[in-house]
C-alpha positions in Angstrom: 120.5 86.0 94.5 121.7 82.7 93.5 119.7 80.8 90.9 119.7 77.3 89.7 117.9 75.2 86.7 114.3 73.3 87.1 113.6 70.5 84.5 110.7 70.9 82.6 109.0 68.6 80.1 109.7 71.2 76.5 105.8 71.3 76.1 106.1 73.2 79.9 109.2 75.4 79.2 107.2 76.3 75.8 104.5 77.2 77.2 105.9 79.0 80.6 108.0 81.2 77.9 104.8 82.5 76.1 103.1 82.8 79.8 105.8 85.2 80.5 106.2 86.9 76.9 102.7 87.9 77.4 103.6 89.6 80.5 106.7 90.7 79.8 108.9 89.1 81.5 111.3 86.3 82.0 110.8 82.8 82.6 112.0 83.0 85.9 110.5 86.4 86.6 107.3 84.1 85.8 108.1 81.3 88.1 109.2 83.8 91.1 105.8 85.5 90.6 103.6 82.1 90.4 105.5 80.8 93.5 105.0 83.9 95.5 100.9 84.0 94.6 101.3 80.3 96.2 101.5 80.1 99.9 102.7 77.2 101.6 100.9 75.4 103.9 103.0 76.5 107.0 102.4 80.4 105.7 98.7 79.8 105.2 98.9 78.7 108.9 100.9 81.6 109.9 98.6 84.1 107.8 95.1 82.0 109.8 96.6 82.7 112.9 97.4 86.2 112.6 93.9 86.5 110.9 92.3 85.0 113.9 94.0 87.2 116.5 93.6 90.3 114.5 90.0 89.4 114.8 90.1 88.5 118.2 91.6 91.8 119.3 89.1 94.2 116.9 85.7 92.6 118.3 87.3 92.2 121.9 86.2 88.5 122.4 88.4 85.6 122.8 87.2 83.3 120.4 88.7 79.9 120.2 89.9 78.3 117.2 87.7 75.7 117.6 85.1 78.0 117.9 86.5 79.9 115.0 86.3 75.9 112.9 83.2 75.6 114.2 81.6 78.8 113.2 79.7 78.6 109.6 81.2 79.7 105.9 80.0 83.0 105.6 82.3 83.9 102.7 81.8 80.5 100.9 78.2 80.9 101.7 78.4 84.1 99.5 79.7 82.2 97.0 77.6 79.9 96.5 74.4 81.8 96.8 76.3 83.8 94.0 76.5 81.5 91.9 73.1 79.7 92.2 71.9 83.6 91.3 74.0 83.6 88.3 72.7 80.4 87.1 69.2 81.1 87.7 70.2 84.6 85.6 71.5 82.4 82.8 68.4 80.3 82.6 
């Protein structure tokens, strides 16, 4: 694997390099670790897709993707009644 330098503001560098000293690891054992937790926006599109048709093939319906858009956030729905629990707990 080739490697090459990224230019950093010190404060950054500084602070990456205690980041990875906590974990025990390098710098750019860090950086290859953050970037891979990141997908891009073409492999969060490739990973949606797959996601749909996985879906599509365990329930046996063809769903379209609008209808997939169109259908309501069940998972942020969670979420949110999570937290208006957890604040009502804290209250």
């Amino acid at each position: 694997m080739t490697s090459t330098t990224i230019q950093v503001p010190r404060e950054t560098r500084d602070h990456l390099a205690e980041l990875a000293r906590e974990r025990g690891l390098s710098i750019g054992q860090l950086v290859e670790a953050l970037a891979a937790e990141q997908p891009t926006a073409a492999q969060r599109a490739e990973r949606l897709a797959a996601d749909r048709e996985t879906v599509r093939s365990v329930i046996g319906v063809p769903i379209t993707d609008e209808e997939f858009d169109d259908a309501p956030d069940i998972l942020g729905n969670i979420h949110r009644i999570a937290a208006e629990k957890a604040r009502k707990t804290r209250a």
